[in-house]
C-alpha positions in Angstrom: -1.1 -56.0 8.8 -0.1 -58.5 5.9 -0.8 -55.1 3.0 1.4 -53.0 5.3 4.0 -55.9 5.5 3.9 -56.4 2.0 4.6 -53.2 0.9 7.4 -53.2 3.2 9.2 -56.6 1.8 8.7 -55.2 -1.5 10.2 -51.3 -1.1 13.2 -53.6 0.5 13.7 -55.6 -2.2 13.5 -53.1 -4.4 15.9 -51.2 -2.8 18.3 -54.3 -2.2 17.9 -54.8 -6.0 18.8 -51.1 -6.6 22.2 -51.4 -4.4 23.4 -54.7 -6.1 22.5 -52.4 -10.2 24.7 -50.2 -9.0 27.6 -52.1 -8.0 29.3 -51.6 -11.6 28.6 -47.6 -10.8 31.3 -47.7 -8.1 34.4 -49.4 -9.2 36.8 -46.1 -8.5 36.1 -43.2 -5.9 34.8 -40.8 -8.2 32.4 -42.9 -9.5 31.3 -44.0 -5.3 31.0 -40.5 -4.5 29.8 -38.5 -7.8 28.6 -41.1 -9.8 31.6 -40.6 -12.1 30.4 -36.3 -12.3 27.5 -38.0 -15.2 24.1 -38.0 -13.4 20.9 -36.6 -15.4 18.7 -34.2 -14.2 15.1 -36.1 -12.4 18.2 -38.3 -10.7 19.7 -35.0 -9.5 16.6 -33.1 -8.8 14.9 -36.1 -6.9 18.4 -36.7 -5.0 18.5 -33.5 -4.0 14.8 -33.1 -3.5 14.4 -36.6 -1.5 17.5 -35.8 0.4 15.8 -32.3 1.4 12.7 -34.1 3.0 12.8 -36.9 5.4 10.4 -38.2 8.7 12.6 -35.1 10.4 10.3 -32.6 8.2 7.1 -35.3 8.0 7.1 -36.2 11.2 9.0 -34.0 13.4 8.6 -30.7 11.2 5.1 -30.4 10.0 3.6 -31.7 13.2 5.6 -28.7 15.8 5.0 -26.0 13.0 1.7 -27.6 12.2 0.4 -27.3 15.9 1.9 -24.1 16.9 1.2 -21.9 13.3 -1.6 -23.8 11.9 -2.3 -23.9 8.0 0.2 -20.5 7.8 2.8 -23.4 8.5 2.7 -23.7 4.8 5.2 -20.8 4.2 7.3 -22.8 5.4 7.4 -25.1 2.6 6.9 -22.7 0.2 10.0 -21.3 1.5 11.5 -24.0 1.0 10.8 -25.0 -2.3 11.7 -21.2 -3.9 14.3 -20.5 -1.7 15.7 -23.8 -0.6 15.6 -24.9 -3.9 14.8 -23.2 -6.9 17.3 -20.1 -5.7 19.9 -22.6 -4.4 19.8 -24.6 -7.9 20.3 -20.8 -10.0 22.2 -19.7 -7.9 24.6 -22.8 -6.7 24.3 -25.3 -9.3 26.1 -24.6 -12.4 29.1 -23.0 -10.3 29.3 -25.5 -8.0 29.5 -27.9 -10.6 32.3 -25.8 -12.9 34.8 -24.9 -9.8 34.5 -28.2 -8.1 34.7 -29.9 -11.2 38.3 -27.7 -12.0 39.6 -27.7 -8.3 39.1 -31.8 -8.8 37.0 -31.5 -5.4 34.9 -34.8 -4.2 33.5 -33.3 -1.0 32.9 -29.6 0.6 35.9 -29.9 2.9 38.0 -30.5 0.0 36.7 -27.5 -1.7 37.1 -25.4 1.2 40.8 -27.0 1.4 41.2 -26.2 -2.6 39.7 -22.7 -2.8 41.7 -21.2 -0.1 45.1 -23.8 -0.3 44.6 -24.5 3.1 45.0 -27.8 4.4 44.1 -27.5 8.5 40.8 -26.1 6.7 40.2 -29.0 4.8 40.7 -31.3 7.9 38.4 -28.8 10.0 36.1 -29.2 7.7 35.7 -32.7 7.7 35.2 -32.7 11.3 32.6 -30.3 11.8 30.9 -32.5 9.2 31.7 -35.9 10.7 30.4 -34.4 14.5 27.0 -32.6 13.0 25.8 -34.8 10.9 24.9 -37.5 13.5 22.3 -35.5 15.5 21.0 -35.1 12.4 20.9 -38.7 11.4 19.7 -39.7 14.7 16.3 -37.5 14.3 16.1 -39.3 11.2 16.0 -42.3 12.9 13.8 -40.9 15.9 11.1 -39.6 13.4 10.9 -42.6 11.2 10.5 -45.2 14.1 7.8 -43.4 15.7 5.7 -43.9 12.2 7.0 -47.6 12.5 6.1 -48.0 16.1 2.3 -46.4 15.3 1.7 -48.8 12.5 3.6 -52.3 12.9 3.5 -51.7 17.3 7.6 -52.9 16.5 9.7 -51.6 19.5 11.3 -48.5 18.9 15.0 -49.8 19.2 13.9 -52.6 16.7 12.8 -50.6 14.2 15.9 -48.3 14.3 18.2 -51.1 14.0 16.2 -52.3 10.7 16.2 -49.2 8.9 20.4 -48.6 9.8 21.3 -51.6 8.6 19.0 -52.0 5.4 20.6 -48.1 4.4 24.1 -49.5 4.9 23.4 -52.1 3.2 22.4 -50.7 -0.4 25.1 -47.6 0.0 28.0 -49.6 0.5 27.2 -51.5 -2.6 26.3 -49.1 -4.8 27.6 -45.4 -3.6 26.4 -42.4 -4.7 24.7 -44.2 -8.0 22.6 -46.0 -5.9 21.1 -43.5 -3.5 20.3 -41.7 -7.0 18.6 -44.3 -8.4 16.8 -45.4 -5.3 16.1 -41.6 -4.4 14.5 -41.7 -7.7 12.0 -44.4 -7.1 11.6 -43.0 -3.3 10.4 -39.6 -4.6 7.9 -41.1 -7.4 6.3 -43.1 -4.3 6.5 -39.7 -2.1 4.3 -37.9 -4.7 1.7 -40.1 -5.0 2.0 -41.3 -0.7 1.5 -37.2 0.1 -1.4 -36.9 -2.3 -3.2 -39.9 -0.9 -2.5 -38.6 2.7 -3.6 -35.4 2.9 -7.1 -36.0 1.2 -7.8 -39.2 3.1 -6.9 -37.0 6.8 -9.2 -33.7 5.6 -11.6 -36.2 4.6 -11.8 -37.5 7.7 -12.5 -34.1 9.2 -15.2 -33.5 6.5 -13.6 -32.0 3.8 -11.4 -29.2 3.6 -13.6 -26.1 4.3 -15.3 -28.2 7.3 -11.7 -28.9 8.7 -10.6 -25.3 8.2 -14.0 -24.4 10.0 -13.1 -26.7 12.7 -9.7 -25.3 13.0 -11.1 -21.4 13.0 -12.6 -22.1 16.3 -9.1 -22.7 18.6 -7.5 -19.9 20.6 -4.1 -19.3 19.9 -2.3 -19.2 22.9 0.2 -16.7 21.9 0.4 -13.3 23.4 1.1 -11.4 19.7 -2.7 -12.8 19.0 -3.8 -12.2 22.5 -5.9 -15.4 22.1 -8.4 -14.8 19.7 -10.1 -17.3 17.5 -9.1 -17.7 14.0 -5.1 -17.1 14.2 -4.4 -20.7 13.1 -6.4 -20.4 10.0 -4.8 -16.5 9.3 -2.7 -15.4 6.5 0.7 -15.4 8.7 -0.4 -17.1 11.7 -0.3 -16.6 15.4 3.2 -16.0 15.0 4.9 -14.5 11.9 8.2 -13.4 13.4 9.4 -17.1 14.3 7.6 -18.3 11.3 10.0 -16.2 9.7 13.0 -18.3 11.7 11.7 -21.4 10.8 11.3 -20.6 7.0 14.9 -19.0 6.9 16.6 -22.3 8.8 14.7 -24.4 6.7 15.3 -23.0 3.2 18.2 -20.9 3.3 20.1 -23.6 5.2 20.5 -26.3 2.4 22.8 -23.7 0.8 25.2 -25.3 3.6 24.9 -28.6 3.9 27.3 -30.9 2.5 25.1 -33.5 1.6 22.9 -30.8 -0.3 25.6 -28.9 -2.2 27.2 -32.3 -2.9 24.3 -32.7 -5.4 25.6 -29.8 -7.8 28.9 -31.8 -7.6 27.6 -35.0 -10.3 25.5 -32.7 -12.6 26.0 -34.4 -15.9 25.8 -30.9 -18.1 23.9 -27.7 -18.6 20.9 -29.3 -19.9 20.4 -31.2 -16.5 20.6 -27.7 -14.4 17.9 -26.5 -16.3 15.6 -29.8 -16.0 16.9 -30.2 -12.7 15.8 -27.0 -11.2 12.1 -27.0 -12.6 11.6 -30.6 -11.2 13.5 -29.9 -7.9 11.4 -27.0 -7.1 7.9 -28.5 -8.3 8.9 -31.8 -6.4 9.3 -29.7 -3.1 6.0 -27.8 -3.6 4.4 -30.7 -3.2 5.9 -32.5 -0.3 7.3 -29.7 1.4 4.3 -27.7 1.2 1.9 -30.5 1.4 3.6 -31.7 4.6 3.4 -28.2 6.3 -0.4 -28.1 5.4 -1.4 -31.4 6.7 0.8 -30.9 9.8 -1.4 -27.4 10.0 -4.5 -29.3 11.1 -2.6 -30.9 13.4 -4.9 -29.4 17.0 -7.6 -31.3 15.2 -6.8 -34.1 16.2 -5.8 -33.1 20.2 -6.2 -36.5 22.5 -4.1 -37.4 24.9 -2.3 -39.6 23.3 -0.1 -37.0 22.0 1.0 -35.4 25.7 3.8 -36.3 28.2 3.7 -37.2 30.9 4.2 -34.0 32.4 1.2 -32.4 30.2 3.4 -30.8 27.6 2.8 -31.8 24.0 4.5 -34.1 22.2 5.0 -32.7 19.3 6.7 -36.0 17.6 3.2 -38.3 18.0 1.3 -35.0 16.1 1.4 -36.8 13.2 1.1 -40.1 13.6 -1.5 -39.9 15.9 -3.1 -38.2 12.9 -2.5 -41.3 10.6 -3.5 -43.6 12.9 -7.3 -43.6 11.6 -6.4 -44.2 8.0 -7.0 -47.5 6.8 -4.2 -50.3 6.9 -3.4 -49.6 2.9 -2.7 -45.9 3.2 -1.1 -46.5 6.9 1.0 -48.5 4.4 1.3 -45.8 1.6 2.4 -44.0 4.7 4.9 -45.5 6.4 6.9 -46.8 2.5 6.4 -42.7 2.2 8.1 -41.4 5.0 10.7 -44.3 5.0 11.6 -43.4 1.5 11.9 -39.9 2.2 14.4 -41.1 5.3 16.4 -43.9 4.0 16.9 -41.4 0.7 18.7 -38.3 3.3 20.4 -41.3 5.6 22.2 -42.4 2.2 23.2 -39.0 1.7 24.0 -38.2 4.9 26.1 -41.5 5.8 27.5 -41.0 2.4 28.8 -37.3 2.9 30.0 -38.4 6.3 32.4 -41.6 5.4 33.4 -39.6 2.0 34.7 -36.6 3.6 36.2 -38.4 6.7 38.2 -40.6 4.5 39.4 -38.1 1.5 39.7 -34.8 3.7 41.2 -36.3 7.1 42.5 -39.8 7.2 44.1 -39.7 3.1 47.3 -37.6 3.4 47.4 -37.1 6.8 46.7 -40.2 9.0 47.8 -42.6 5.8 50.1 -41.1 3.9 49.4 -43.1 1.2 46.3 -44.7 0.1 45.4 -46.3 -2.8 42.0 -46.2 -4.5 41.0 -50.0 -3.4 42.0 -48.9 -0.2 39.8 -45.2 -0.4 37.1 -47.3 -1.1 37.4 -49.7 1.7 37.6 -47.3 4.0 34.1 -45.5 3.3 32.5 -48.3 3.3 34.2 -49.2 6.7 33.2 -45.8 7.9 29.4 -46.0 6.2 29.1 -49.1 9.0 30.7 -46.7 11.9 28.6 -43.8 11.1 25.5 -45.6 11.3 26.4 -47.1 14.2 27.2 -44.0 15.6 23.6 -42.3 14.6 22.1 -45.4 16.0 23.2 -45.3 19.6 22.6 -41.6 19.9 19.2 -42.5 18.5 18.3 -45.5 20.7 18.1 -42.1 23.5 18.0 -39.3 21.8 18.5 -36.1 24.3 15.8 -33.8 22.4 12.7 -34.1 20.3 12.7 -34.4 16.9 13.2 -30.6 15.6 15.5 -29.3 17.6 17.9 -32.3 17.0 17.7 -31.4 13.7 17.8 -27.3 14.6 21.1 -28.1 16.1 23.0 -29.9 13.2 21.8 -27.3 10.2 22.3 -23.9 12.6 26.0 -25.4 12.8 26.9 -27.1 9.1 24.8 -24.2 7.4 25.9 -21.5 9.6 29.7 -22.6 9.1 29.7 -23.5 5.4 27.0 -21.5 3.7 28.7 -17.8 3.7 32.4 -18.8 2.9 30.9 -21.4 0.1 28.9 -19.0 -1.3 31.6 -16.0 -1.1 33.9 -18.8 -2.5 32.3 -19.4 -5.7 31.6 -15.5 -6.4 34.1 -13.0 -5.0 37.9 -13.5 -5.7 38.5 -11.0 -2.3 37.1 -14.1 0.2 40.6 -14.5 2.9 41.2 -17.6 4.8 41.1 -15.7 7.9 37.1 -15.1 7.3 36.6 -18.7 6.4 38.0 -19.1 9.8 35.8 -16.7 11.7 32.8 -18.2 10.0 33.7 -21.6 11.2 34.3 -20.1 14.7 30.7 -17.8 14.7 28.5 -20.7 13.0 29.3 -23.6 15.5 30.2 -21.0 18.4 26.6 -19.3 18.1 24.8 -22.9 17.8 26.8 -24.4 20.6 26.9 -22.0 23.5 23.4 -21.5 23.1 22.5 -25.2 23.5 24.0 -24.8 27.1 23.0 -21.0 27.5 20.0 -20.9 25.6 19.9 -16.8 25.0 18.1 -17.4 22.1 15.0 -18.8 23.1 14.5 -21.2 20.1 17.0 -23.3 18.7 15.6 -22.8 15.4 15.9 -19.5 15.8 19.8 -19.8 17.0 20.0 -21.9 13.8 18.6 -19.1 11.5 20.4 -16.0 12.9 24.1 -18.5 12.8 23.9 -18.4 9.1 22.6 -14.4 8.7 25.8 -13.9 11.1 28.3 -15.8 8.4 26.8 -13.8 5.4 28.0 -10.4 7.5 30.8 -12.1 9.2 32.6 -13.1 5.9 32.3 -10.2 3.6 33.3 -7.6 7.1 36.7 -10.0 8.0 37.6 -10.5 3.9 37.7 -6.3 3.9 40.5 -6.4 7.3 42.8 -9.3 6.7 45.0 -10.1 4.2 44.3 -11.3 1.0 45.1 -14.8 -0.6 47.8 -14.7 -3.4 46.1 -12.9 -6.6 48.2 -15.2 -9.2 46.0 -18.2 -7.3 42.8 -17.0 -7.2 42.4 -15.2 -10.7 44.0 -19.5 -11.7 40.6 -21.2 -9.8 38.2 -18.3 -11.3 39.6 -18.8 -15.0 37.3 -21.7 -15.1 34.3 -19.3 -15.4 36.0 -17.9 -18.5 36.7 -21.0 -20.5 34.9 -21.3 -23.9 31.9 -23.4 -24.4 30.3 -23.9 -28.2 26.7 -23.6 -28.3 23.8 -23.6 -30.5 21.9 -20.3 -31.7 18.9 -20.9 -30.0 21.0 -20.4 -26.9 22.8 -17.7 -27.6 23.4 -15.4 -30.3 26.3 -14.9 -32.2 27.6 -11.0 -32.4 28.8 -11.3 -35.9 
């Protein structure tokens, strides 16, 4: 207990330390929310990367997939590290960074409410963010405790209450410098905690061939394998068509999250695209796909302490009843892993949330005027209320783990990932498909959490944001177009000219 303790008091500390470093990073609120648009590339990838990954995919995640797909659960991460977020840094990054950085835009609502002069958009925007973003922070808070509760036997409610206020604490001092710089040091110890991890649990089973032996010999128990042996050591699994859900909510859904794009916002300059997107993707390799593959083994370890009380499986207690046989040092590797990789997306997240409530709704609407000592005040005001928020819906949270999480990406990513993507690329995007977007990505996600037509709320998730990709591009071609003189202005900042050396280009003279 004292190791595990002590490498608790010293990840706070360090974190404290981080928050008080940063203080002189957030003097105006450019510099609070971009880091003042001049943050290198490892801070950016392992921002972006850390913010990715948290106890939701670690905990929640890896041990559903893990039990119901076995080893195949991998895909999963490998979807997410080439589509989620080497594709999302080629294809995102550097416009993301030159329109928002010429539309002066600080958040996504405020692009949305720049790119298509709209300012009911703007303020929609900001709402949708403000409401789904919590369920999202709560699983956060729901995966991360049940680590906690496995190793330290803290209450649950206790340990909830810790982590809020020690993530308030060192965003409100430092902004969005400080969840880069502590992101940083978070995603150095994730490397080396997942590492650790996953040879200590297959050497526990006897090695890696022995545990895949072991894990040969269950029956899947879904009718497309009609129950024979071996499915959850197979290529694709038991189950490739939800697989396939899974991977697309997963990876191609960080193409609409706020707190994900916001990322491309603060790249310093083209060198840290480039840097950034090889470490990004190499980062997520390793814990994405190493968190799918230990959660993979997860009907290894079946007992009873990972079953309801009404026989079904829990699939939140997977993994840490997996962990629980590790020594008390890497239990303690363990839980400063997962807690880095959840108080690195609750800065983001709490971040994104007070940022965009406070430039996009309250400033020019609620207060008229508002100064930038006041801006500032605010966020960190609404940093307090937003965790607060996350917490009570956490101290009862209505669903496990994933489909809390299912829930808040199938309606930010099916609402903002078309008409952002669209928005940077095609001049002919119309407000009225931004709309319909809006209305298909939360209608879809909503109505089916009371309906449930679509079996899986992963699933719902997925198919929301394939529906705004069609649903954009068909209600652009029907409604009427935006003024030409003000789109061809916002798109002239592609065509600007940029000196470079000869090894980059080459000259045609």
């Amino acid at each position: 207990m004292f190791i595990k303790i002590l490498f608790l008091v010293i990840f706070f500390a360090l974190m404290i330390l981080v928050g008080i470093y940063s203080r002189r990073h957030a003097t105006n609120v450019e510099d609070f929310v971009l880091g003042g648009r001049n943050v290198g590339p490892w801070l950016t990838a392992f921002a972006y990367g850390t913010s990715y990954f948290s106890a939701v995919v670690f905990i929640g995640y890896a041990g559903q997939f893990g039990w119901k797909y076995g080893i195949s659960a991998t895909w999963i991460g490998l979807g997410n590290a080439f589509i989620g977020s080497l594709l999302a840094w080629v294809v995102l990054g550097r416009r993301t960074r030159v329109m928002t950085n010429h539309l002066k835009s600080a958040t996504m609502p405020d692009f949305f409410g720049s790119r298509f002069n709209s300012k009911a958009m703007r303020i929609a925007a900001s709402a949708i963010v403000f409401i789904f973003l919590v369920p999202y922070t709560a699983s956060v808070y729901n995966g991360l405790s049940r680590l906690f509760g496995m190793a330290f036997n803290i209450p649950y409610k206790v340990c909830v209450a810790a982590m809020a206020a020690l993530t308030g604490l060192y965003v409100i001092l430092g902004g969005y410098m400080a969840t880069a710089i502590s992101d940083f040091i978070q995603g150095i110890i994730m490397l080396v905690g997942i590492a650790a991890v996953i040879a200590a649990v297959l050497n526990g089973q006897g090695g890696f061939i022995e545990a895949v032996k072991k894990l040969s010999e269950f029956e899947s128990a879904v009718p497309v394998t009609m129950g024979q042996k071996g499915a959850y050591t197979s290529f694709f699994g038991p189950d490739p068509v939800n697989l396939v859900g899974v991977v697309i909510l997963t990876s191609l859904g960080t193409w609409g999250l706020p707190q994900m794009v916001h990322k491309f916002y603060a790249i310093k300059n083209e060198k840290s695209i480039k840097t950034g997107t090889i470490i990004s993707t190499v980062f997520a390799v390793v814990i994405a796909g190493g968190s799918y593959f230990l959660g993979g083994f997860g009907k290894l370890f079946d007992d009873p302490a990972i079953y309801n009380a009404n026989g079904s499986v829990a699939y939140d207690a997977i993994v840490p009843h997996m962990l629980s046989s590790l020594s008390n040092a890497l239990i303690g590797i363990v839980v400063v892993l997962v807690l880095s990789a959840s108080m690195s997306t609750l800065s983001g997240l709490v971040l994104t949330s007070s940022s965009t409530l406070t430039l996009d709704f309250l400033k020019g609407n609620i207060i008229k005027k508002m100064s930038e000592k006041s801006q500032l005040t605010i966020m960190r005001i609404l940093i307090i209320f937003f965790i607060l928020l996350s917490v009570v819906l956490a101290f009862d949270p209505p669903l496990f783990i994933a489909q809390l999480m299912s829930i808040s990406w199938g309606a930010l990513a099916g609402s903002f990932l078309a008409p952002f993507l669209y928005g940077l690329y095609w001049k002919g995007v119309t407000r009225a498909a931004v709309w319909a977007c809006f209305a298909s990505g939360i209608g879809i996600t909503v109505s089916n959490m009371f309906f449930k037509y679509i079996d899986s709320p992963v699933n719902a998730g997925a198919i929301s944001m394939l529906a705004g990709l069609i649903v954009v591009p068909v209600v652009s071609l029907i409604t009427p177009k935006m003024n030409k003189d003000e789109v061809n202005e916002i798109f002239t900042c592609y065509d600007e000219p940029v000196t470079v050396h000869a090894k980059k280009s080459i000259s045609e003279q």
